[in-house]
Residue, then its C-alpha position, 0 to 999 in steps of 0.5 A: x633315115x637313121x638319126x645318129x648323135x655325136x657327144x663330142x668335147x669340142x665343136x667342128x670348124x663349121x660352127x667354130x667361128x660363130x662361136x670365137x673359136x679359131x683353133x680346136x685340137x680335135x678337128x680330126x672329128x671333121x675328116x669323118x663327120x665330112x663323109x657321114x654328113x654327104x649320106x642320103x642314109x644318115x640324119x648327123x647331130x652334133x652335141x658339145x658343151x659351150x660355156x658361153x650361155x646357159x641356154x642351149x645352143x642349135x643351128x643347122x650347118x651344112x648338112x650337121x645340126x649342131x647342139x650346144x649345152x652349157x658346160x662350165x668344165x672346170x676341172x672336169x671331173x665335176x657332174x653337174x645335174x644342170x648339165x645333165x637336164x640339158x643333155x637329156x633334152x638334147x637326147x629327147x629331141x633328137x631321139x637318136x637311133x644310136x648315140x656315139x660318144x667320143x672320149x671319156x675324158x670329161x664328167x659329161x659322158x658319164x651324165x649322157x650315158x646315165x640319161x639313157x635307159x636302154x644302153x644298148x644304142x650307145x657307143x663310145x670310141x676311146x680317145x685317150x685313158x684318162x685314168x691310166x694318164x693319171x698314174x704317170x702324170x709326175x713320171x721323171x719330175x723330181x719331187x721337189x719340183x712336183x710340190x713347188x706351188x703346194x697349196x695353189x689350185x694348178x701345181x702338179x699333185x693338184x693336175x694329176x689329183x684332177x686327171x684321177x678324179x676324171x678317171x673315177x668317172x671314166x671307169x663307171x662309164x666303162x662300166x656301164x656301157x655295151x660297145x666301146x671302140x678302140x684303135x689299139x692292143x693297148x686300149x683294148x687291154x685297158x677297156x677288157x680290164x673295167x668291163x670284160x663283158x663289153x663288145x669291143x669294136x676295132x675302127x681307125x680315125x680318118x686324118x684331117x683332109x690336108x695330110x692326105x696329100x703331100x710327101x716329105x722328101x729328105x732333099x727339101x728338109x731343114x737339116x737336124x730339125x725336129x718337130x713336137x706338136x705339143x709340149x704344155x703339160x707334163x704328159x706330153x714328156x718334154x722335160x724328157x726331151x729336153x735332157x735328151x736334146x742336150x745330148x744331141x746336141x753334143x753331135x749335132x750342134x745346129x739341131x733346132x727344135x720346133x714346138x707346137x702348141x699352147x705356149x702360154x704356160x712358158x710366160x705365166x705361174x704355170x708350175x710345169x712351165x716354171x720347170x721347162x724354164x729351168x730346164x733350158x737355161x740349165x742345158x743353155x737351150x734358148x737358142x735351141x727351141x721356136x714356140x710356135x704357138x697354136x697352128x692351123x693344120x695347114x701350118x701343121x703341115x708344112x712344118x712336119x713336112x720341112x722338120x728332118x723327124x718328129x719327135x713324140x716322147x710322151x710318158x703315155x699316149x693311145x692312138x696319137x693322130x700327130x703321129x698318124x698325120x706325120x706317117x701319112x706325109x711320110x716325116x720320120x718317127x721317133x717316139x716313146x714305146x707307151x701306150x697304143x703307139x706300138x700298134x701305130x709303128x712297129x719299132x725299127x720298122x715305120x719308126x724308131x722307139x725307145x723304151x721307158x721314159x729313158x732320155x738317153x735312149x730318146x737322145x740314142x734315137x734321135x742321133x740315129x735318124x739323124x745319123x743315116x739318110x738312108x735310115x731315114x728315108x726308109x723309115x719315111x716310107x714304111x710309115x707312109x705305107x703303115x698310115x695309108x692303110x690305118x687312115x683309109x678314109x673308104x675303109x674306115x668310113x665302112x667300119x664305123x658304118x658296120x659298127x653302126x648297124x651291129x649296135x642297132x641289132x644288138 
């Protein structure tokens, strides 16, 4: 029996309702944590921070023992000798034959891997690259609206400072670790720059179960609607889109956008969300654009496969699975060039991309898909086949499994 521990950011929906929590947006962790939990082979232990209690949490659910540390975020970046003793305890009590980490967003990591003296039985999977997200945080937001809030804890310098301390603490991570898994050139190029001597291993996610089945059709669509699943921090790009939306809809006049995700930061002293605000009434948007708040995967789902595209115009991203989950069903991609996206659809190919943070080239695209059916549905079906190979559950169970064994051989 081998004894594998995830260090995860966030718990499985098995644990999430004992806990208060409804919706989590890493539940792509489930698709593959349902496959390793069925094998007779492998002993799942499941680690994530709780800020509920200061005493640590463990429960057995459906074949995963699940174990909470107290972990009171904060910005992040902040180490916690606290938090690290009870990682380290986890660690002593499960004695796991390999530990995977996934993400090195958060202080955590760093602490975990630093509790572990022989290196060489840890594994972590890059999710993002929080230290390169820094660099473009601000990206197309003019200086004036950056220092609006100078001086309060959550204006934009403030955001973007916490995004670069949390990359100090990724980079020695990097450092300090053997294997590191990745899904794209770009995190790989990412990764090979902190740490040349590090094996790099290549494994795609597998998707949430519900985007496996199911097929856009171009017949069964809201006609120039366009779907985004999340738009409340400035990464996300969606102050870029919405200067590339008033162009569109000198085309299209019944263009409607449907967003998803946290809508809060619309309502309250956010400076982000003071922007967007200003932005739509200065393009006459509000009629233009449904919040729909935070959404099931199911309701994903439907919404992705009744939109005409979906829209990703992030100023950087990795391996995006809103993306991938919008491939799988076949919803055409229109998407900035950044990052790992190029490694998930090719342009012109499985989706249409632009280059830079160009809101007229994003608006170019947009009109284009909505231009050509055939266009269109052509892209609907390349992305489809490009997904079905990326998010092979089988074949990606497989490597994730032969990654396991290379790293206990050493």
């Amino acid at each position: 029996m081998k004894r594998i521990m995830w260090l995860c950011n966030t718990p499985l929906q098995d644990i999430r309702k004992e806990l208060g929590i409804k919706i989590c947006s890493e539940s792509w962790l489930q698709g593959i944590s349902d496959h390793l939990r069925k094998r007779e082979d492998i002993e799942l232990h499941y680690v994530f921070p709780i800020g509920r209690t200061q005493k640590l949490f463990k429960r057995e659910i459906n074949g995963i023992s699940f174990w909470g540390f107290f972990s009171n975020v904060g910005r992040g970046y902040e180490c916690s000798e606290k938090r690290k003793k009870q990682i380290e305890k986890i660690v002593q009590e499960i004695n796991p034959d390999i530990i995977h980490v996934f993400g090195t967003e958060f202080a955590h990591t760093l602490e975990c891997i630093q509790i572990v003296s022989d290196k060489t039985k840890i594994v972590v999977s890059i999710q993002g690259m929080i230290s390169e997200l820094a660099g473009v945080y601000t990206k197309s937001i003019p200086i004036l609206e950056q220092v609006l809030g100078l001086g309060k804890a959550d204006n934009l310098w403030a955001e973007k400072y916490y995004f670069y301390r949390r990359g100090i603490n990724e980079k020695r991570a990097l450092k300090e670790v053997n294997n590191i898994i990745g899904r794209t050139m770009w995190d790989k190029r990412c990764v090979k720059k902190r740490n040349p001597n590090c094996r790099y291993f290549y494994c795609s996610e597998t998707l949430r179960e519900p985007f496996y089945n199911g097929r856009w059709d171009i017949c069964n669509i809201k006609r120039h609607s366009i779907y985004i699943s999340q738009a409340d921090y400035p990464i996300k790009g969606f102050h870029i889109f919405l200067k590339a939306l008033y162009e569109v809809l000198k085309s299209f006049p019944n263009t409607h956008v449907y967003v998803a995700g946290r809508k809060a930061f619309l309502e309250t002293d956010d400076v982000y969300g003071q922007y967007i605000n200003k932005l739509i009434i200065k393009y006459g948007l509000k009629n233009k654009i449904t919040f729909l708040g935070m959404l099931s995967e199911e309701r994903v789902k439907e919404e992705l496969l009744q939109a005409h595209i979906t829209v990703m115009p992030s100023l950087l991203e990795n391996s995006p699975n809103s993306i991938g989950e919008a491939m799988m069903l076949g919803t055409p991609v229109v998407a900035a060039e950044v990052g790992g996206i190029p490694s998930l659809a090719r342009n012109q190919r499985e989706a249409l991309l632009y280059s830079g943070h160009s809101a007229s080239g994003l608006a170019g695209c947009i009109k284009r898909m909505f231009d050509s059916d055939t266009l269109a549905v052509s892209m609907s079906e390349n992305g489809r086949k490009r997904a079905e190979k990326l998010y092979d559950r089988k074949a990606n169970l497989e490597k994730l499994l032969n990654i396991y064994e290379a790293v206990e051989m050493n």
